[in-house]
C-alpha positions as CSV (number, residue, x, y, z in Angstrom):
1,X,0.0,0.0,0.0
2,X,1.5,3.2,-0.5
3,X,0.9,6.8,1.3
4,X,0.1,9.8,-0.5
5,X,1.2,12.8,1.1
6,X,-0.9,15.3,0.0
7,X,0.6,19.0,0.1
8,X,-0.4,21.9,2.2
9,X,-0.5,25.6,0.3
10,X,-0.8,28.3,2.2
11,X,-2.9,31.1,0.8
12,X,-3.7,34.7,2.3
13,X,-5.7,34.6,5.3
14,X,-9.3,35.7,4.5
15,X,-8.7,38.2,7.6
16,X,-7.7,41.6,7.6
17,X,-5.6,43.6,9.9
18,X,-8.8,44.9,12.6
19,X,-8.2,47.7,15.0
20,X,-9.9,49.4,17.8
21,X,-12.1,52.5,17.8
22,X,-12.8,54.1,21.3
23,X,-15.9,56.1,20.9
24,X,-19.2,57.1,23.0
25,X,-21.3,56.6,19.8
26,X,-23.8,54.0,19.4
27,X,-22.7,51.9,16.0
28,X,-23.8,48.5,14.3
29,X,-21.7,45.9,12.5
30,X,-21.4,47.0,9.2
31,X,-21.6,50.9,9.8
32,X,-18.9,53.2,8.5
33,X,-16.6,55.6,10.9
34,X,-16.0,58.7,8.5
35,X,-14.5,62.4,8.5
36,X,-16.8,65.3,8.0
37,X,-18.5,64.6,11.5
38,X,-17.5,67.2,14.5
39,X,-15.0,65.1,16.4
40,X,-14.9,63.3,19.7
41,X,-11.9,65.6,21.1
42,X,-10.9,69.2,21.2
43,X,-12.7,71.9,19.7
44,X,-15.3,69.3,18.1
45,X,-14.9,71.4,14.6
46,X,-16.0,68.8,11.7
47,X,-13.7,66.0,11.9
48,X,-10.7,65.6,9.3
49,X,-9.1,62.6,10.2
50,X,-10.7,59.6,12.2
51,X,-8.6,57.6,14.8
52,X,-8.1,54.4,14.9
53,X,-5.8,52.0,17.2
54,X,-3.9,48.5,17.2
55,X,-3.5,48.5,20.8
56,X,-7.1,48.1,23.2
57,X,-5.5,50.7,25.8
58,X,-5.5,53.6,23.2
59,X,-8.8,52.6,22.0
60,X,-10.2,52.6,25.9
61,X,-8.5,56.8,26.6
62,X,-10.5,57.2,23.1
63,X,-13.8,56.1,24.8
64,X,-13.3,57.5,28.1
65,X,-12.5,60.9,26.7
66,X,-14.7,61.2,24.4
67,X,-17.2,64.5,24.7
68,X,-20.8,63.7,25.3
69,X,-22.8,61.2,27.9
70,X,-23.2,58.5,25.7
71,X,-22.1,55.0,27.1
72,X,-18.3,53.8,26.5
73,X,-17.7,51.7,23.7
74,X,-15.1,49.8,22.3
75,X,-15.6,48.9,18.4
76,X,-13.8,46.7,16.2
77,X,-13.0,48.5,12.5
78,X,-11.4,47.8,9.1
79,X,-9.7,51.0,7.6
80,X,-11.4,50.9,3.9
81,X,-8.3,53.2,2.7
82,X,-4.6,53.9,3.8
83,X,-3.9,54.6,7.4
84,X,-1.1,56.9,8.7
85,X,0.6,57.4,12.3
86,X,-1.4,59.8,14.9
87,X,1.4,62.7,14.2
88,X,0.1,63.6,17.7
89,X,1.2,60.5,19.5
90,X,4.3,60.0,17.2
91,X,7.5,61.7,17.7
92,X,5.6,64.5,19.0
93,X,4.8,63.1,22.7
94,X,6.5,59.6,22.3
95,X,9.1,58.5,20.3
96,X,7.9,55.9,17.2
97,X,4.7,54.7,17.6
98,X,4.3,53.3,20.9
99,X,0.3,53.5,20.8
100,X,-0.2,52.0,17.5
101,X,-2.6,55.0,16.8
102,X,-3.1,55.9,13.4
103,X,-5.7,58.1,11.3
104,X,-6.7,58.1,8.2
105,X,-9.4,60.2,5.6
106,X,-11.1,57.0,4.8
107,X,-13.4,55.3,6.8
108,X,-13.5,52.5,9.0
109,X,-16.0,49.5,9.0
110,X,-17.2,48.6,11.8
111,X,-16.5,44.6,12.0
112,X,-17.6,44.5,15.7
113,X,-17.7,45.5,19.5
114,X,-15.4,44.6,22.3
115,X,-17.9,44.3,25.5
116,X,-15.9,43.5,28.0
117,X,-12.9,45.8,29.2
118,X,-11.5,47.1,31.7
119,X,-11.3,51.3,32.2
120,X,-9.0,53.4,34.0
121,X,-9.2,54.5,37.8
122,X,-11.3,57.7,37.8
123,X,-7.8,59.3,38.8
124,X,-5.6,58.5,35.7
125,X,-9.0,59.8,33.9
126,X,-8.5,63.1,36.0
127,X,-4.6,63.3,35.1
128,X,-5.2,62.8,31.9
129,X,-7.8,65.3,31.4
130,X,-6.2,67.9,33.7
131,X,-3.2,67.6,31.6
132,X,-5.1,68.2,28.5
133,X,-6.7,71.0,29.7
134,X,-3.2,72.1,30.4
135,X,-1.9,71.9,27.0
136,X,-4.9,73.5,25.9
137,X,-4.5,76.6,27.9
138,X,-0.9,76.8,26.4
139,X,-2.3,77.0,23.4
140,X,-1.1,73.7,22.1
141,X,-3.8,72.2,20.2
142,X,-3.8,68.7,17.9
143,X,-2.8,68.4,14.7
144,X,-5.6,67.1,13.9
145,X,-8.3,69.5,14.2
């Protein structure tokens, strides 16, 4: 009797690269994250870039500082276009990209919604914001607005 060893070729995974969004909107699977919209952050003047994230840390400071009283929330997106560094977050604060937070002028798909996560103490929420606050009374404002 003789064996037949039948060959394994690997093809590109049907998967593409997902990343987080950290929001306080209320979005479905299949929905699209795009610019034109006032943002999140800042002055909240019409959006030019939207922010996306490969780490879940970066995504969960988007959610919790977020404007507006809209619940927390953690969605999982597909850029539909190129995606650049967060010139904000890169060489400007940290050196490289430490976050893995990027924007982009396309829009993301949302792919799905990561329910269960765990926030930052109500005082690392205060820092952070009481260091923004700082920054914006110094009259250093994002890049991205």
């Amino acid at each position: 009797m003789q064996q037949t060893n039948s060959s394994y070729t690997s093809s590109p995974s049907p998967f593409a690269q997902t990343y987080f969004h950290g929001t306080k909107a209320e979005l479905k699977i299949g929905d699209l994250i795009e610019v034109g919209f006032n943002s999140n952050y800042g002055q909240q003047n019409k959006a030019k870039y939207i922010f996306l994230s490969a780490t879940l840390d970066a995504a969960i400071w988007g959610a919790e500082l977020a404007f507006g009283n809209g619940k927390e929330r953690i969605y999982l997106v597909e850029p539909t276009g190129e995606v650049e560094d967060d010139p904000d977050l890169t060489n400007k604060k940290f050196p490289g990209n430490p976050t893995k937070s990027y924007r982009s002028i396309f829009p993301f798909r949302v792919v799905g919604e990561v329910t269960i996560w765990q926030g930052h103490s109500a005082e690392k929420i205060s820092a952070m914001k009481e260091g923004l606050e700082k920054l914006k009374q110094q009259g250093i404002n994002s890049l991205n607005n």
